[in-house]
N, C-alpha and C positions, 0 to 999 in steps of 0.2 A: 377740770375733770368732772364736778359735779354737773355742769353742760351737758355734758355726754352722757350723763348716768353712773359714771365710775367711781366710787366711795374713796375715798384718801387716806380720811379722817384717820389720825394713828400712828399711818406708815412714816416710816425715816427711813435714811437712805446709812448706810454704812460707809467710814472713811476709807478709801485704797487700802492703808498700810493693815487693815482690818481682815484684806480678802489676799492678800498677795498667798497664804499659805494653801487655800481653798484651791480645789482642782475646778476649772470650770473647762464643758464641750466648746463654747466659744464665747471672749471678749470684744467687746463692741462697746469702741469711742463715739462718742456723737458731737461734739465740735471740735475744731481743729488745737485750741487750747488744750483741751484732754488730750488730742492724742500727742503734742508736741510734749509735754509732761507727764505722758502715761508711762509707767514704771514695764521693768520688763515683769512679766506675764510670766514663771519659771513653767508653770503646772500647764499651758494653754498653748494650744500649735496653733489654734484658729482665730487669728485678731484681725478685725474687722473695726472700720470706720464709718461712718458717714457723716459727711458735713452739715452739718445743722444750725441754723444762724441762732445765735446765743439769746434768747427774748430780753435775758436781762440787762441787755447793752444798747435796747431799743430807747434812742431820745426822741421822746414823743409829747405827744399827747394824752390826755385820760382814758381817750378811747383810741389811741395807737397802742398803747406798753400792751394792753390785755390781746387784741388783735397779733402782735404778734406770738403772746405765749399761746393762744389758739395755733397756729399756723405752726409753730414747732411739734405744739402736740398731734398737730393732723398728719404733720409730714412723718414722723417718729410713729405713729400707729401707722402709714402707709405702708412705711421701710420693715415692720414687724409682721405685716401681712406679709410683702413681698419676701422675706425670708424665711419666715415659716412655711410658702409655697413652695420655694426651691428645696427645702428641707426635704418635703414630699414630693416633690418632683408634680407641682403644680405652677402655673401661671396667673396670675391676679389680672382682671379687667380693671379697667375704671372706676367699672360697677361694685367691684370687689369681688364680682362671682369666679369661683376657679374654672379651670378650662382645661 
């Protein structure tokens, strides 16, 4: 993330059984593992997936493991453009410009 400019530093992510009470507009799995194990959602009508290959299950090499956590994060910010445009009743280019 520091690549890109994005600070981390801090953040932690919270366990499922943490948010199951929490109302959320929409849930969204990102690899198939999650969502095959995703708990039911009581509070949330709009569950969304996307298949995301795991980076951490990348058998590689030194400069393969990092390339593909690159590649998950690129794909995962594309999918979050592209949702946040439909949200607003926008279209994402390539270029990322709306339309």
């Amino acid at each position: 993330m520091k690549e890109i400019g994005v600070d981390i530093f801090g953040q932690d992510s919270r366990g499922v059984k943490e948010s199951l009470k929490d109302h959320f507009a929409y849930v969204i799995t990102v690899s198939d593992d999650s969502r095959e194990r995703s708990p039911v959602w009581p509070f949330t009508h709009n569950l969304r997936h996307w298949s995301i290959p795991d980076p951490e299950r990348v058998k590689g090499s030194s400069e393969q493991k990092p390339e593909a956590f690159r590649r998950a994060r690129d794909e995962i910010s594309w999918k979050v453009r592209e949702f946040l445009a439909q949200l607003h009743g926008h279209s994402w280019s390539a270029s990322g410009a709306t339309g």
